[in-house]
TORMARDREN-38602 format. One record per residue (C-alpha): residue in three letters; x, y, z. Coordinates in pm, 1 decimal. Example, Ala and Ser with C-alpha at 12.3 -4.5 7.8 and 13.67 -1.06 7.14 Angstrom:
<atoms>
<atom code="ALA" X="1230.0" Y="-450.0" Z="780.0"/>
<atom code="SER" X="1367.0" Y="-106.0" Z="714.0"/>
</atoms>
This chain:
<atoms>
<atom code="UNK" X="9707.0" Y="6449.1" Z="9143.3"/>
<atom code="UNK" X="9581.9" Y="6347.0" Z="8776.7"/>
<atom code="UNK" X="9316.3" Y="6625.9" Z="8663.9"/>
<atom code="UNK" X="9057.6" Y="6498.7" Z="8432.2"/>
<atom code="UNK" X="9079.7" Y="6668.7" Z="8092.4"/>
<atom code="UNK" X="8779.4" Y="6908.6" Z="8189.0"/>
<atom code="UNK" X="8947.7" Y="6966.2" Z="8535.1"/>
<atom code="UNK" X="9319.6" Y="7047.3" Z="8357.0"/>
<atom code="UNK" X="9142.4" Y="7269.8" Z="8101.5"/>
<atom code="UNK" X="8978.6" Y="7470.0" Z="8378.1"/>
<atom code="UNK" X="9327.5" Y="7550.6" Z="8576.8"/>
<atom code="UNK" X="9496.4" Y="7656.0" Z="8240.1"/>
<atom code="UNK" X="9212.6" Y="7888.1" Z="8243.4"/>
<atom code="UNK" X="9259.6" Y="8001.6" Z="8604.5"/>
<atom code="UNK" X="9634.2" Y="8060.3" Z="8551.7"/>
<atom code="UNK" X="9542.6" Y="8350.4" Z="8266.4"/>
<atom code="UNK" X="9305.2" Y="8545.3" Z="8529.0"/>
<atom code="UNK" X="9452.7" Y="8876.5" Z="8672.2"/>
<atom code="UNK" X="9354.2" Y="8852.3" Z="9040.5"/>
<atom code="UNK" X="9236.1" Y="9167.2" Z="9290.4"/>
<atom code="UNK" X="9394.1" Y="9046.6" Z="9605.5"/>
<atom code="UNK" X="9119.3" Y="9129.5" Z="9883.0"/>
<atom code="UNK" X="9396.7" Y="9032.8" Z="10170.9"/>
<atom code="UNK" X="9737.1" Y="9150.5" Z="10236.0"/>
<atom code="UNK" X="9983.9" Y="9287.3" Z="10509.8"/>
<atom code="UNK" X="10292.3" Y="9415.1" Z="10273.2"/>
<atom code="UNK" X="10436.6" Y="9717.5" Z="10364.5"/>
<atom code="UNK" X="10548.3" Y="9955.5" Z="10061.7"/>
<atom code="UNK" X="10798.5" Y="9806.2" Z="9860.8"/>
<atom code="UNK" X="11059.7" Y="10116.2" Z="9955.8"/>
<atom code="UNK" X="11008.4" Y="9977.3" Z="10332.5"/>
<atom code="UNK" X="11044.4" Y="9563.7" Z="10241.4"/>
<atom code="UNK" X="11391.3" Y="9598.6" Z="10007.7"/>
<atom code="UNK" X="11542.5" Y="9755.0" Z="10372.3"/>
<atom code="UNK" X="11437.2" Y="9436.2" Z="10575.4"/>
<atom code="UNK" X="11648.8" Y="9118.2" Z="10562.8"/>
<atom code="UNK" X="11539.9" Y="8836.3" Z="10443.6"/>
<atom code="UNK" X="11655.5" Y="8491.4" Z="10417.7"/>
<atom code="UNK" X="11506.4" Y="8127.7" Z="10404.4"/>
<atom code="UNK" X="11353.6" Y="8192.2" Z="10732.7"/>
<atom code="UNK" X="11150.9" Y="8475.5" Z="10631.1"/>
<atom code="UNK" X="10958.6" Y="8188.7" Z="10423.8"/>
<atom code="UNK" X="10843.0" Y="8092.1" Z="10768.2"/>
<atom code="UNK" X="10733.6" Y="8407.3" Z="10960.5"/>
<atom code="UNK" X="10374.1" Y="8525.3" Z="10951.1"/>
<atom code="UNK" X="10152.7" Y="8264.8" Z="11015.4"/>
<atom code="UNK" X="10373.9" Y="7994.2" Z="11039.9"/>
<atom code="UNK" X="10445.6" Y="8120.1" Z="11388.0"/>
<atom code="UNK" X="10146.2" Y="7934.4" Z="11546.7"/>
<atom code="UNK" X="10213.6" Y="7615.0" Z="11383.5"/>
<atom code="UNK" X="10561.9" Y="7635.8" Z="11503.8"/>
<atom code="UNK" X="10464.0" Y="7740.3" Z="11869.8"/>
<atom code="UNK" X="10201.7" Y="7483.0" Z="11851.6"/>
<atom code="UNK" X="10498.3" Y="7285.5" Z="11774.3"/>
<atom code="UNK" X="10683.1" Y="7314.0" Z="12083.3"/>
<atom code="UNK" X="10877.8" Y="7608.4" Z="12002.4"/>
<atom code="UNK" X="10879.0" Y="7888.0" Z="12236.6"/>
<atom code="UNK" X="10739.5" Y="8258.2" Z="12138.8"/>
<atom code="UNK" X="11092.8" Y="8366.7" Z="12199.0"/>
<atom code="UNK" X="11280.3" Y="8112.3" Z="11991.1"/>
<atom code="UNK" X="11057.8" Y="8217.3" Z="11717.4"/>
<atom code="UNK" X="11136.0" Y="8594.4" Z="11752.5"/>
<atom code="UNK" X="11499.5" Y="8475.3" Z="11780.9"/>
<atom code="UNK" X="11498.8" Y="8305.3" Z="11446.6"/>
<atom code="UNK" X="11358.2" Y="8608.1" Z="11277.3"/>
<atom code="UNK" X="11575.3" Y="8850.2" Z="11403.1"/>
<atom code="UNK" X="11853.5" Y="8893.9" Z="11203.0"/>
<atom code="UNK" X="12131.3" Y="9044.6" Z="11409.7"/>
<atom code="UNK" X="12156.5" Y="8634.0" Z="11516.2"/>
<atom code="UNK" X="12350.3" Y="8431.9" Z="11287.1"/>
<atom code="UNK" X="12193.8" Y="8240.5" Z="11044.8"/>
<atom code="UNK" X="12347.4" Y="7921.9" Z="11124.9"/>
<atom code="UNK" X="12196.4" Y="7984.8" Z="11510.6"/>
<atom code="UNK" X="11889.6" Y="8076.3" Z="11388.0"/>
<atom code="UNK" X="11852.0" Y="7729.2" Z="11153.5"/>
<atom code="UNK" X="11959.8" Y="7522.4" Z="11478.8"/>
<atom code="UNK" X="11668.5" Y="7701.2" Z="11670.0"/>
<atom code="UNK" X="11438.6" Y="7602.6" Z="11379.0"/>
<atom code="UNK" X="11508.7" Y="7253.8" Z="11247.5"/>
<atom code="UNK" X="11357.2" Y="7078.8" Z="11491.4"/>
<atom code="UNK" X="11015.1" Y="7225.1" Z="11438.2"/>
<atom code="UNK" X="11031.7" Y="7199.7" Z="11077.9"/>
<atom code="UNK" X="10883.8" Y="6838.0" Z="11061.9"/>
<atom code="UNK" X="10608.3" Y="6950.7" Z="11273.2"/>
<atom code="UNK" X="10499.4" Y="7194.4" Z="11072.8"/>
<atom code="UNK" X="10584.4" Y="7117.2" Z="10710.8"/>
<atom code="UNK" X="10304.0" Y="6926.9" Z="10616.9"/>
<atom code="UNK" X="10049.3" Y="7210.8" Z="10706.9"/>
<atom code="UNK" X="9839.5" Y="7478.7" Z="10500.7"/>
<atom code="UNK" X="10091.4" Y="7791.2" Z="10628.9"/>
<atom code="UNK" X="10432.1" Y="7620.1" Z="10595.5"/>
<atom code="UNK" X="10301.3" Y="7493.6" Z="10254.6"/>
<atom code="UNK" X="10264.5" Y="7817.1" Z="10084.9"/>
<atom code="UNK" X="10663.8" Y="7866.8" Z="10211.9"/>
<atom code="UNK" X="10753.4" Y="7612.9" Z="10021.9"/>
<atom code="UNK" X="10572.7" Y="7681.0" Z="9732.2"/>
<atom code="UNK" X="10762.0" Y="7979.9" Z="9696.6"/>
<atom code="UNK" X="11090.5" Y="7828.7" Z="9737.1"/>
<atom code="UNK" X="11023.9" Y="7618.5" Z="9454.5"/>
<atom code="UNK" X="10844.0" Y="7862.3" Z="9217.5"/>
<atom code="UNK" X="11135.9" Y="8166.8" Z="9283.5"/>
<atom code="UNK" X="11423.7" Y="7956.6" Z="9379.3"/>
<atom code="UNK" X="11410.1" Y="7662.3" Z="9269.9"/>
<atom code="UNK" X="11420.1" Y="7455.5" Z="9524.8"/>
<atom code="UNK" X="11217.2" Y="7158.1" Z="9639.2"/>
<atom code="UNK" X="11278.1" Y="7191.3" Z="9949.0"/>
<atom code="UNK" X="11425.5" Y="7411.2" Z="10203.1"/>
<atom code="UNK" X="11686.7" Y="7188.1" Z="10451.1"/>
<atom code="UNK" X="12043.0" Y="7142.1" Z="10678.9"/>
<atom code="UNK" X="12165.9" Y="7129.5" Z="10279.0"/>
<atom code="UNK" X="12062.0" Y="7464.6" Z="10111.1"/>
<atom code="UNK" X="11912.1" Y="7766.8" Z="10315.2"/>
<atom code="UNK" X="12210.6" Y="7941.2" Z="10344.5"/>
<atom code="UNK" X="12231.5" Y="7947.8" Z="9944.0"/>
<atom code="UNK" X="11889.4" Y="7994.9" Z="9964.7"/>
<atom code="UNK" X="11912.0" Y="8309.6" Z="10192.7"/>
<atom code="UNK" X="12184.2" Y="8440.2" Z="9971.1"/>
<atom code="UNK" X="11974.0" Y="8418.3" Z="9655.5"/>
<atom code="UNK" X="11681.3" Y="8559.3" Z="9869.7"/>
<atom code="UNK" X="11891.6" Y="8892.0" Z="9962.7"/>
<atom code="UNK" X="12021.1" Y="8942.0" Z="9598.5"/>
<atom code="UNK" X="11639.2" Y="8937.3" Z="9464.7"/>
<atom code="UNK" X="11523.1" Y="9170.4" Z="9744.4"/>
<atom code="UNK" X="11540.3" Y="9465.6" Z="9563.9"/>
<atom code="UNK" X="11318.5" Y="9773.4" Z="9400.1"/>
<atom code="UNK" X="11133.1" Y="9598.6" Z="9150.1"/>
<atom code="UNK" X="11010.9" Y="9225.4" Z="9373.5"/>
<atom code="UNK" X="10701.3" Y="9376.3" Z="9401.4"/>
<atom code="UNK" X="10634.9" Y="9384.9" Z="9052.2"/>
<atom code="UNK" X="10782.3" Y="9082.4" Z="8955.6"/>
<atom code="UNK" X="10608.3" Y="8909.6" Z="9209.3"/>
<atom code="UNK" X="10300.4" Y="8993.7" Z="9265.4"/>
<atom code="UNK" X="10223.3" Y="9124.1" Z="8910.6"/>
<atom code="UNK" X="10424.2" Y="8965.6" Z="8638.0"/>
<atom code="UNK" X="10425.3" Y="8569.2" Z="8862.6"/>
<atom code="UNK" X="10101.7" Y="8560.0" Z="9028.1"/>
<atom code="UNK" X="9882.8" Y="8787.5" Z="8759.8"/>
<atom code="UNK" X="9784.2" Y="9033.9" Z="9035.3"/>
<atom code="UNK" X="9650.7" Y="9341.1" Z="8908.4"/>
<atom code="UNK" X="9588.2" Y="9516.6" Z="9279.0"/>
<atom code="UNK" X="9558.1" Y="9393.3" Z="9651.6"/>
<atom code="UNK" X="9392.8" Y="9545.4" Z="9906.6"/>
<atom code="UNK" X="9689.5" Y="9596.7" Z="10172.8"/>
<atom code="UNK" X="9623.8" Y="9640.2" Z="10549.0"/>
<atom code="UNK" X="9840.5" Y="9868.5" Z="10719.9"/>
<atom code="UNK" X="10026.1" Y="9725.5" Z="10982.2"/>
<atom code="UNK" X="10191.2" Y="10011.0" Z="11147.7"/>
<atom code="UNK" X="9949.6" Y="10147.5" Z="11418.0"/>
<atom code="UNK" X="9927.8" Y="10514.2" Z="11485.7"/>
<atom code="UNK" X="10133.2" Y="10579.1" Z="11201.4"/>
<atom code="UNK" X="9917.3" Y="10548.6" Z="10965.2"/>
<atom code="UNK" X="10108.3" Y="10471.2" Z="10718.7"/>
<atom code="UNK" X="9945.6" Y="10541.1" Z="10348.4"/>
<atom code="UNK" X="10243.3" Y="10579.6" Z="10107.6"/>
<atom code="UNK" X="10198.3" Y="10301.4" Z="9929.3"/>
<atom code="UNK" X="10210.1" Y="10308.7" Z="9530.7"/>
<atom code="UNK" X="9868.3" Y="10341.9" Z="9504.3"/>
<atom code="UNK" X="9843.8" Y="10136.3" Z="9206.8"/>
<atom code="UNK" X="9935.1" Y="9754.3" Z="9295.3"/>
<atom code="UNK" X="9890.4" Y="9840.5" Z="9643.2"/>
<atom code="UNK" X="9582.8" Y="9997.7" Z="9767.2"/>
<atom code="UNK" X="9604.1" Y="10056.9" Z="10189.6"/>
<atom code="UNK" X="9311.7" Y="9940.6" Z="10412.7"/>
<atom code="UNK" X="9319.8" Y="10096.0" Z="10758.0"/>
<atom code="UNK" X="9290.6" Y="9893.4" Z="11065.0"/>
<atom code="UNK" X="8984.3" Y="9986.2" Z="11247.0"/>
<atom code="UNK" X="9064.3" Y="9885.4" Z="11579.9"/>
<atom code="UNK" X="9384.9" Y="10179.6" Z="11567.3"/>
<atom code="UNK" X="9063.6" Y="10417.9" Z="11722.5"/>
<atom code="UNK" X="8771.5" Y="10134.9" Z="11770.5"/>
<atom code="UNK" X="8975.8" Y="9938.1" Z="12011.7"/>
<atom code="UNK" X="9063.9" Y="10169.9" Z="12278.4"/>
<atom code="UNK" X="8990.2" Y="10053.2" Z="12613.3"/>
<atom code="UNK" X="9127.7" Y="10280.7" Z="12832.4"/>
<atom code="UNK" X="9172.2" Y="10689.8" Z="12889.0"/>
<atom code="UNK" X="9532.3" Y="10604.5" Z="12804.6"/>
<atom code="UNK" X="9459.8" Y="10498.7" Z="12494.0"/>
<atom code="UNK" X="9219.8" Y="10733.4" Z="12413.7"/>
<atom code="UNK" X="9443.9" Y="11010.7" Z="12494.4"/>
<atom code="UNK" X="9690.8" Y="10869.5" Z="12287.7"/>
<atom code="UNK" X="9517.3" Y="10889.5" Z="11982.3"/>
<atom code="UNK" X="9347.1" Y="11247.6" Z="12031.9"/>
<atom code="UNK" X="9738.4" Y="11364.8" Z="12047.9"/>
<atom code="UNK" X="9728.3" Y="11266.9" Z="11672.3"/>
<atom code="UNK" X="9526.6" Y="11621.9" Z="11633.2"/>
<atom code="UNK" X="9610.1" Y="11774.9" Z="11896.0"/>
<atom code="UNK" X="9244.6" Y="11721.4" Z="12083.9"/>
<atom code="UNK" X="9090.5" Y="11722.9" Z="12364.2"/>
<atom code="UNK" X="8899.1" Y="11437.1" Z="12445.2"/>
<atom code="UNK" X="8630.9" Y="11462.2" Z="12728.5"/>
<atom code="UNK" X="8304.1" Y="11275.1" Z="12616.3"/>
<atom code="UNK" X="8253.0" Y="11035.2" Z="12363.8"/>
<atom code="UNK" X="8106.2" Y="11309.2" Z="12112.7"/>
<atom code="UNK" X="8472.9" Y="11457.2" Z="12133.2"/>
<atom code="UNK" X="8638.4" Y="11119.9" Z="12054.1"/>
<atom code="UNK" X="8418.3" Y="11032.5" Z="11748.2"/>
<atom code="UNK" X="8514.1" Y="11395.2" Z="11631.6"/>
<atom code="UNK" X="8881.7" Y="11249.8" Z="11612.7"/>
<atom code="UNK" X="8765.8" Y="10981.5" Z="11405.2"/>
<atom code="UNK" X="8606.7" Y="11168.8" Z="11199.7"/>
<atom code="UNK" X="8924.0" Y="11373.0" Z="11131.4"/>
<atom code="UNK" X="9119.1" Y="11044.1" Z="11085.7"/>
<atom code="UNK" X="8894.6" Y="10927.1" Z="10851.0"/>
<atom code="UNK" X="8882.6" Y="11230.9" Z="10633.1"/>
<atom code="UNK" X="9236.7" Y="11242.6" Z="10663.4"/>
<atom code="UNK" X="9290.3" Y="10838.7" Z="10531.3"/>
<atom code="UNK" X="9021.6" Y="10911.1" Z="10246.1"/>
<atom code="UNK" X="9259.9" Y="11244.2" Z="10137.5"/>
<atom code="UNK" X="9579.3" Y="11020.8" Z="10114.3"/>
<atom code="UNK" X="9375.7" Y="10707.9" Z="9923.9"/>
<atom code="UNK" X="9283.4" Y="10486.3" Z="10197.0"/>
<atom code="UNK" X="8963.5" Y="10301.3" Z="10020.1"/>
<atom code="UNK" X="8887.4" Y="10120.4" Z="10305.1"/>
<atom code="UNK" X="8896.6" Y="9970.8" Z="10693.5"/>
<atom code="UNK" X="8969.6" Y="9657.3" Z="10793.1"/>
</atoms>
């Protein structure tokens, strides 16, 4: 797309702003360097619906992102999908990144197991900061945690700032589940007074360990 001079003047502009990041889900980097990765990581997340939407099965999905399966497998499972979903918003972003890290202009039968190799080498302690800092001028995002009851909050503090999810105690919809998260104190929930007491705790507890906010 041609930009008008006023237009292309304007992005320059953009591309100097350091950006608070109001929406993430990355776990800390200490937890991310441990997970595989490889050209099919590109497509997890949200490209999940697009691909069931697709035709491929919930399982076939969780099959190509499980990487105990061999890659090769895994791309067989995939490559039919990919022209269903590689003209949409999700797989776009995917692809984005293959060409802005690696290089690539596209990601095919051809390259991702290159691809996945170069992927694994540069998933290591310091992609955070090269990333999300240094490439896309981010100075801190707002991070939801992902991990359920255990809370977790030991993130760096500094790029990434944790958000709590505030159905882990607002969604419980069942004495189960209710019980389940009094155990985190120890308490003894009988009336509803007793299980906002709990929250309470939790809450004090996430503010303590730098929680700034629910999501």
């Amino acid at each position: 797309m041609k930009l008008s001079a006023v237009a292309a003047k304007l992005v320059k502009a953009f591309e100097d702003f350091e950006i608070v990041d109001a929406h993430e889900h990355l776990p800390p980097e200490k937890v991310y360097v441990k997970q595989g990765v490889d050209a099919l990581t590109l497509f997890s997340h949200y490209v999940r619906y697009d691909l069931i939407t697709a035709g491929m099965s919930p399982e076939d999905f969780d099959r190509t992102q499980n990487h105990g399966v061999p890659i090769e497998e895994r791309w067989s499972i995939f490559r039919p999908y990919l022209k269903g979903v590689r003209h949409g918003s999700y797989a776009r972003a995917a692809f984005i990144a293959a060409k802005e890290f690696y290089g690539v202009d596209d990601v095919d039968e051809g390259n991702y197991r290159a691809l996945s190799e170069e992927m694994a080498d540069f998933n290591r302690p310091g992609i955070y900061d090269h990333v999300l800092r240094k490439r896309c001028k981010i100075r801190t995002a707002l991070t939801q945690n992902d991990y359920g009851l255990d809370n977790r909050t030991d993130y760096d503090h500094d790029l990434l700032m944790p958000l709590m999810l505030l159905d882990t105690y607002a969604a419980s919809n069942s004495k189960k589940a209710i019980e389940v998260r009094a155990t985190v104190f120890d308490a003894d929930v009988r009336t509803l007074d007793d299980y906002l007491g709990v929250i309470r705790k939790v809450l004090a507890r996430w503010r303590s360990e730098g929680v700034v906010g629910l999501k």
